[in-house]
N, C-alpha and C positions, 0 to 999 in steps of 0.2 A: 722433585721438580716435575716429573712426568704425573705426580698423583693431581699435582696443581692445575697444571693444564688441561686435564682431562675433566676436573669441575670448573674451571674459567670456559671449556668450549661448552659441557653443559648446562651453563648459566646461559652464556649467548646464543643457547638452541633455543633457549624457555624465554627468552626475550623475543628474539625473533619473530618466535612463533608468536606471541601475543599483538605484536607488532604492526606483523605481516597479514593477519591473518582477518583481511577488514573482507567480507565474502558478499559485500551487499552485489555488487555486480560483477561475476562469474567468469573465469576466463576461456572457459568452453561452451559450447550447445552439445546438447546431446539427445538421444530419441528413448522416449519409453517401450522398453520390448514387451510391456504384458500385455496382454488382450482384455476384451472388456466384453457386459452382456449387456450392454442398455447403451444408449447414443447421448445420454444426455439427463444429466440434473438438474434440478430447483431447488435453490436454497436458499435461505433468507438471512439478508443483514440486519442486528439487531441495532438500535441505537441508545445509548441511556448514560448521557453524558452529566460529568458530576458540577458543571460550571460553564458559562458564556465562554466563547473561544479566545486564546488568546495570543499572541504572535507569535513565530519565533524566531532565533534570527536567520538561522536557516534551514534547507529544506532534510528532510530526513531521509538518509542516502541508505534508510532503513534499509486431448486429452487423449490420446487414440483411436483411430478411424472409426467413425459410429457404424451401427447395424442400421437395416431396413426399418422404416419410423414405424414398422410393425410391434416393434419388438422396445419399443419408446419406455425408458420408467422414468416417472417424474419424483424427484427425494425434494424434500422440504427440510430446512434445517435455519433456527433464528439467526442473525446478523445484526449486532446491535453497535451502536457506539461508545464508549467510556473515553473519556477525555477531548483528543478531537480524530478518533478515525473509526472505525467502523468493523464491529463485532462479530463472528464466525464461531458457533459450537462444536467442538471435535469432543466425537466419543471415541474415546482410547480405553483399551485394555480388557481385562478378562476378570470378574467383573467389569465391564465401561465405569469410564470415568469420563466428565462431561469438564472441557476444560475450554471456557473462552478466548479467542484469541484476536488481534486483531487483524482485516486482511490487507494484506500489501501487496500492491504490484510491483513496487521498486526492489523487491529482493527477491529470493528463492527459497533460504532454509524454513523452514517450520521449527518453531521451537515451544515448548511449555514452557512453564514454572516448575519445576522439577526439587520435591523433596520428601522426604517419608516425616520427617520432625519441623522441618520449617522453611522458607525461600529468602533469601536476603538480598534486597535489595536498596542498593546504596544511593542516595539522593534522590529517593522516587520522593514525592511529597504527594502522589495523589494517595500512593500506597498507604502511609502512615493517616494520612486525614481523612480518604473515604472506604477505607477499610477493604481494597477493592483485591485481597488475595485471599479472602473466606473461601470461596468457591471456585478456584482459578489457580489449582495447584494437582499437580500430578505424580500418583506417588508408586514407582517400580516396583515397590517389596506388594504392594496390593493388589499385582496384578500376575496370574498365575502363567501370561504367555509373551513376558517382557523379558529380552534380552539384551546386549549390547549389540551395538555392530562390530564385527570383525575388520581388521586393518585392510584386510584386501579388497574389501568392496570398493563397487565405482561410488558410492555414495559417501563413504569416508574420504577415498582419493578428492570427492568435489570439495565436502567439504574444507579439507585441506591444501586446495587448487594454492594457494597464493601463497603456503609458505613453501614452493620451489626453491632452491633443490632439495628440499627434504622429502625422502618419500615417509609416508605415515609409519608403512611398516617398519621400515630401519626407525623413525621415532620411538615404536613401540619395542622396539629392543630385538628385532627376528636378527637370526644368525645373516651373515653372507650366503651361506648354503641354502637355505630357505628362501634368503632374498631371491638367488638366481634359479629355485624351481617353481618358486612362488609357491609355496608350500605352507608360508604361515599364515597362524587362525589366532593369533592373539587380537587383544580388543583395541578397535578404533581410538587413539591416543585424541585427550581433552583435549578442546580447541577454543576458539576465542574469535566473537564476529564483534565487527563493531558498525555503525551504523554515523550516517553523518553527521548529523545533529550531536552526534558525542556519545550515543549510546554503545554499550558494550555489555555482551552477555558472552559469558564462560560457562561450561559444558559439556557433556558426552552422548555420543550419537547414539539413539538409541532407534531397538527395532520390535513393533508392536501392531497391533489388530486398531485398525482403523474401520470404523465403521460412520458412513455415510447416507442414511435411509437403507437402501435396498444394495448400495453398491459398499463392497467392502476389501481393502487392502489388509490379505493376511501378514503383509510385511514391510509396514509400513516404515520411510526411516524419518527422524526427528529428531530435533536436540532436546536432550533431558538437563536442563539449566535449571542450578541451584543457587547460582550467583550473578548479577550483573549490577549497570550501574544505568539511571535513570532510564530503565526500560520496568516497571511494575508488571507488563501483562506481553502475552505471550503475542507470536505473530506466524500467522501463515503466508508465505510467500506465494506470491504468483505467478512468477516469473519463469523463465522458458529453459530453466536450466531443470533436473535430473532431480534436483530436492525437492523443486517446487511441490502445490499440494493439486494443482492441476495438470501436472506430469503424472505424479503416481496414483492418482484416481483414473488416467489414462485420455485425459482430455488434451494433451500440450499439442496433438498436431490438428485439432481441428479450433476451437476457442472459448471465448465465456463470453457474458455480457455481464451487468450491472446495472443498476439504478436507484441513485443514491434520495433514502427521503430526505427532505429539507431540514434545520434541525428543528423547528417547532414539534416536530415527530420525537424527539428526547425524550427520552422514560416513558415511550406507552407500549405497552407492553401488547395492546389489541393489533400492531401492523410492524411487518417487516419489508425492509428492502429487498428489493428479488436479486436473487446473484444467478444465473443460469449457466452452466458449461454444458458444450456438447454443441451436437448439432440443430437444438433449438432454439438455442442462441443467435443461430444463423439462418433462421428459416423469417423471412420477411413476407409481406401481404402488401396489397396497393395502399392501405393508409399508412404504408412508413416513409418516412422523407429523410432515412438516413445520408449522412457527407461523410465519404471515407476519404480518408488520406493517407499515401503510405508508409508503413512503418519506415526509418530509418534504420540500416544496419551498418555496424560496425565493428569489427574483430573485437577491440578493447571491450566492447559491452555488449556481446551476443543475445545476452538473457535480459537485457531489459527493452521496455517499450520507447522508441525514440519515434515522433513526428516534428515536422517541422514547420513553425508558425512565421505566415511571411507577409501580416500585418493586420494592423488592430484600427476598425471604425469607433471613432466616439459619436455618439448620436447621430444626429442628420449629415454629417458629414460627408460631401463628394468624395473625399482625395481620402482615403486610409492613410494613418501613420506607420510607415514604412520600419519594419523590424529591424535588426544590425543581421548581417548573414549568418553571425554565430548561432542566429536561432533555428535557421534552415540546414544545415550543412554541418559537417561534421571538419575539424583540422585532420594535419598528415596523421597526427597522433590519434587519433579517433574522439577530440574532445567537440562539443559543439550540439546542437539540436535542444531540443524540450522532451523534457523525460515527462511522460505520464503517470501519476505517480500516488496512489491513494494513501500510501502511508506516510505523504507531505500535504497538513493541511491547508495552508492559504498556495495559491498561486505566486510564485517567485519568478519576476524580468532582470535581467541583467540593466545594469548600469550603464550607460546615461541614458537609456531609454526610456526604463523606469520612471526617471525623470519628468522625462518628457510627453509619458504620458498622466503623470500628474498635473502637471501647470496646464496641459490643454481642458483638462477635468474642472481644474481649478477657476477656467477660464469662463468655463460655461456652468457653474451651479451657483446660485446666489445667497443662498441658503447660510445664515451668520458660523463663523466657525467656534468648534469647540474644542478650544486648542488646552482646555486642560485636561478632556478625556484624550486627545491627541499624548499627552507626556506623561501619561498613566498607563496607558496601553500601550503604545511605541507605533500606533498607526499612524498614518499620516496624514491623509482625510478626514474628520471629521467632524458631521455638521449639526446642528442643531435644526429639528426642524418639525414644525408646527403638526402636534395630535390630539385634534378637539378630541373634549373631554378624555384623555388620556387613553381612549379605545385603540389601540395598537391596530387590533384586526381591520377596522374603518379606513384608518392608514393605506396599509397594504393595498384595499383595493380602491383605495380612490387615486386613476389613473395620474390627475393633476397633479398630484402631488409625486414627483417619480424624477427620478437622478437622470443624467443622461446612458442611453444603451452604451454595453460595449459587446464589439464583434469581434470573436477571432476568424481569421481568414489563415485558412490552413493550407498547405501544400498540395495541391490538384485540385483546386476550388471549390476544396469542401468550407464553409461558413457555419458558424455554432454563433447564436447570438442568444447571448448568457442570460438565465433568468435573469429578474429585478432583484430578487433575494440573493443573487450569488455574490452580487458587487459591492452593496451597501447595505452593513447587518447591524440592528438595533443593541447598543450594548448594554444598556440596561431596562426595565420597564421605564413607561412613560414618566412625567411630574408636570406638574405646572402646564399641562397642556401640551407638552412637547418631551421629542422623544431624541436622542442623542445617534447617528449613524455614522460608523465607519466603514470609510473603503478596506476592503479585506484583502487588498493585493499584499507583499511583501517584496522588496527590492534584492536581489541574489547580488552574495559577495562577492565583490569582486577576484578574480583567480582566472587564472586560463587553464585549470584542469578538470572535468568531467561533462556535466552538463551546463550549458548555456543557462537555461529557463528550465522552471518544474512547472506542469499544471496538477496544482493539487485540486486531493477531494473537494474541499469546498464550493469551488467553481462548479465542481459536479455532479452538485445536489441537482433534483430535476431534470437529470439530462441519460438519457440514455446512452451509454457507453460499447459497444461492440467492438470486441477485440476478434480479429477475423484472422486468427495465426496461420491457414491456411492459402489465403491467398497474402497475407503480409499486409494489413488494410485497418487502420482502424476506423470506426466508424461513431458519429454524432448526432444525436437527434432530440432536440429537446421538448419533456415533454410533462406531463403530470403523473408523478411514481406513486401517488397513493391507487392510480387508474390501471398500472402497472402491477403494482403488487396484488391489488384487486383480483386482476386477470390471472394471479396465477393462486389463486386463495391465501394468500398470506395477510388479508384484513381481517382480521376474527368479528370487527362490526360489521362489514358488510353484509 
């Protein structure tokens, strides 16, 4: 009887922990203690998407004090997109190994693809059709200065934050004795993240030689994932917790920016999007007209980005359509705000606002609808509308021909009013003189747990992003990222 009980509680530890152990948003903050020699990177987003974006139904719940700008190094490193977010190169190991991943702000771990013989991944379909784990796998036995992490790190305890009351070590089997001298070195017990959208990768934390241009983490930690489930490609977190990959480069207490190209920039390989952390990030000039608003915090979700949007102009409109409070403010529970959130591509509003700002959209374009790309794609908007001789690019700039703006008006009246390309995106080439466009919003399910509204990547193609962790501020500015990335040499034609 006692042998039975003792595997029914270790079934229900191995459940649990699979369970419990959903890490996209962190239940601690914590500060990085390393020290750094340089205030600040340059690195570059690649993008090289295998297909037109496509919905989904929802959103994916997927540095240290700088020196005197004397002492400034700038590191370059591509940033691409595959599917719909946005690509970050990490050289890992001894030999390096160059492993793509994608960047996220809405979570914190770093994980690879992790295997010496193969990676499995269960219902990826981009995996299987564009072959996209050739170069995009990371293998421990081929690297001569890869180890595990040990149980008593804080980096395994984060990892492990959510399956409380278990401490890792007692998962990993340490005596009592050891528990209470803390004594044990056994290795960081497999864990298990999952991601909103449904994704889920299983894993072991591991610890390796990060290398970033000039700046380098000899101990770096990371998940070494050999399995998951509709997750093909790996993800660097950005988030304000301990795992992040802008913590242990040494960047989490000052910030980053960003600037995402548009996707017409998909598979070129001559220009990257600039990702900057550090303190130049933060260093502005009189032609910037950035809108900060300030972060939202709250206990429940320390490490990720919350602002709050308190209402959206459509075109010429006097009166803004006035947001539900859930989007500014957070409940007793900490649930509530708009998460900013690059590893959620379209933009998600809560319900019945959503709505509402559909039929006013609906109200003002006249443009015939195309309601059978509407029930193919699952958007909601979508219009047919007139492109002599099928020139797309003529399109674009010919002003008359143009949707109505939409404006978010954000908390401390900062104002972002959205490219033309952010809101309504051509789904396939032209025909017959006409080109088919869908509004790219997404409606959030309904639920009263987490966040209100996501602003995803998309919306924040052309827009300059500053994340000012320092003073708690994010910041808006929108603008032309191929001028951007220009400026920091990442157009190889210029």
């Amino acid at each position: 009887m006692e042998t039975r009980t003792n595997v029914l509680f270790l079934f229900l530890l191995i459940i649990t922990i699979l369970l419990n152990s959903t890490k996209k948003i962190q239940a601690r903050q914590h500060k990085n203690p390393s020290s750094s020699s340089s205030s600040f990177l340059v690195l570059a987003l690649t993008k090289s998407s295998v297909s037109l974006p496509t919905p989904i139904s929802q959103p994916q719940e997927r540095i240290k004090k700088p020196l005197e700008s004397s002492l400034d190094v700038v590191v370059m490193e591509p940033l691409r997109e595959v599917r719909d977010g946005y690509l970050i190169t990490l050289n890992i190991g001894t030999p390096q190994q160059a492993v793509q991943v994608y960047m996220d702000t809405g979570s914190d771990l770093t994980w690879v693809p992790c295997g010496n013989l193969s990676f499995d991944c269960i219902d990826c379909y981009d995996l299987k059709n564009n072959n996209l784990k050739s170069s995009s796998i990371f293998s421990p036995l081929h690297s001569s200065s890869s180890f595990r992490a040990s149980c008593a790190s804080s980096f395994c305890v984060e990892v492990h934050s959510s399956d409380n009351p278990f401490d890792p070590c007692a998962i990993a089997g340490c005596s009592v004795s050891m528990l209470l001298k803390s004594t044990c070195l056994r290795p960081c017990p497999s864990f298990a993240y999952t991601y909103g959208e449904g994704g889920l990768v299983s894993g072991i934390l591991t610890r390796d030689i990060l290398k970033a241009r000039t700046r380098e983490v000899p101990r770096f930690s990371f998940g070494c994932v050999a399995s998951t489930y509709r997750e093909p490609i790996g993800i660097a977190g950005f988030g304000r917790g301990i795992l992040s990959l802008p913590s242990q480069l040494g960047f989490v207490e000052k910030g980053f920016s960003h600037c995402f190209l548009p996707f017409k920039f998909v598979n070129n390989p001559n220009i990257s999007s600039p990702l900057i952390l550090g303190a130049s990030a933060l260093s502005f000039d009189l032609t910037d007209s950035l809108q900060f608003t300030p972060m939202l915090n709250t206990p429940m979700y320390p490490n990720s980005y919350y602002i709050g949007l308190e209402s959206v102009t459509i075109g010429t409109n006097i009166t803004p359509t006035q947001v539900p409070l859930t989007l500014r403010q957070f409940d007793s529970q900490g649930n509530g705000g708009m998460l900013i959130d690059s590893g959620t591509t379209y933009t998600h509003l809560p319900v019945p606002f959503y709505s509402q700002l559909r039929t006013v959209l609906q109200s003002i374009i006249t443009y015939p609808r195309a309601t059978e790309t509407e029930s193919r794609t699952g958007f909601d908007l979508c219009y047919k509308v007139p492109c002599p001789n099928n020139n797309l690019t003529s399109l674009e700039n010919d002003v008359k021909l143009v949707f109505p703006s939409i404006t978010f008006n954000f908390l401390n009246n900062a104002t972002l009013l959205l490219p033309q390309g952010n809101c309504f995106y051509a789904m396939s080439a032209p025909s017959d003189d006409s080109v088919v466009k869908c509004l790219l919003f997404q409606n959030m399910e309904d639920g009263d747990y987490g966040p209100a509204g996501v602003f995803g990547s998309f919306q924040q193609q052309n827009v300059k992003v500053v994340y000012d962790l320092e003073k708690e501020r994010i910041g808006f500015q929108a603008m032309d990222c191929v001028l951007e990335a220009t400026s920091h040499g990442l157009n190889q034609g210029s």
